[in-house]
C-alpha angles and dihedrals in degrees: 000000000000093000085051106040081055090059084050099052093038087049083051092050094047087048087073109280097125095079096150109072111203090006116147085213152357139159110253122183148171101231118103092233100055123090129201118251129219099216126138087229122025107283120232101219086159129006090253099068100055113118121251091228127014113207128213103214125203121195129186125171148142121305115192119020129163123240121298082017140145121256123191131215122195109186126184127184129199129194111229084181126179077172134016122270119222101152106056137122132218125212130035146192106001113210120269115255105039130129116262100254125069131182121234146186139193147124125326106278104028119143126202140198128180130193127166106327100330111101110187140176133186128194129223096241146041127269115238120211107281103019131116130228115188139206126201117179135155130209123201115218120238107238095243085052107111138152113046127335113223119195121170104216134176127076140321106210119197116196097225111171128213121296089012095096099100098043123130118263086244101060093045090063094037083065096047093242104209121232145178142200141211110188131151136210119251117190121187122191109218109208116218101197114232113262083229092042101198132177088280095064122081126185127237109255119256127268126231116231113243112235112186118159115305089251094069098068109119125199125214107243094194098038091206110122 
């Protein structure tokens, strides 16, 4: 259910949802009369939209790679609370032009699905108020890829209330199940060396490949990004 119900909310995102590039947050929702916001926290325009847990996102990555190179995202995720969070997903928007096939880490635990350009994990268990998940993935460029490299990273929270776990899809639309995002905006800048390389040009350091267990590799069901 958790792995499907994933396909169903990134489809909803790429339909259009995340309307708030580089915005740490903002309420997202499959009922026809909600809008998103473009606040950088989720906005309480009534009572009832506020989330039942915010989340404080923390991104680091690689700045600066060279063509057909590596690039490295560390995510953290804090529950602000005021409420647990047990139906909430880890990851984001992966660059365009990047080979089908990523590298992840997580607690034990962690699943993963990706499909297009939406990267998403789950873990096993509920956050409690005040503690910290974490994330940890690497993309590969294509070698045609130039330019910069953008990802949206952070969390995708569901409220999800009590006994409705194992509902359809279906009905779950059919209620208008609220949801909100945190993601961040990670730009990498990808080097072409000069064909003339002279003292003014420095190349980007190199990445470390990330070598989680050989279980975390992830492969892209769409290949089309």
């Amino acid at each position: 259910m958790r792995r499907s119900f994933s396909l169903f909310l990134a489809g909803g995102l790429a339909a259009g949802a995340l309307t708030a590039p580089g915005q740490a947050g903002a309420a997202i929702t499959t009922a026809p009369t909600t809008t998103a916001t473009t606040a950088a926290t989720p906005t309480k325009t009534t009572a009832r939209l506020a989330p039942y847990s915010s989340f404080k996102v923390s991104v680091k990555h690689t700045k600066r790679t060279k063509r057909g190179g590596k690039i490295t995202y560390y995510v953290k995720a804090k529950n602000l609370g005021p409420h647990y969070a047990d139906y909430y997903w880890m990851g984001g928007e992966v660059p365009k032009g990047i080979v089908s096939t990523l590298r992840w880490g997580g607690p034990k635990g962690t699943k993963c699905t990706w499909e297009g350009r939406w990267f998403w994990c789950w873990g096993p268990i509920r956050l409690e108020k005040g503690e910290t998940d974490w994330l940890n993935f690497q993309v590969t460029l294509k070698k045609g890829t130039t330019g910069t490299a953008k990802a949206r990273v952070g969390v995708l929270s569901f409220d999800v209330d009590q006994g409705m776990e194992n509902m359809s899809e279906a009905e779950l639309k059919r209620l208008g199940i609220k949801g909100y995002y945190w993601l961040k905006t990670a730009k990498t800048t990808i080097v072409s060396p000069p064909r003339r390389p002279g003292r003014s040009y420095t190349p980007p350091p190199p990445v470390q490949e990330y070598n989680p267990p050989s279980s975390h590799v992830e492969t892209n069901k769409k290949k089309d990004t």
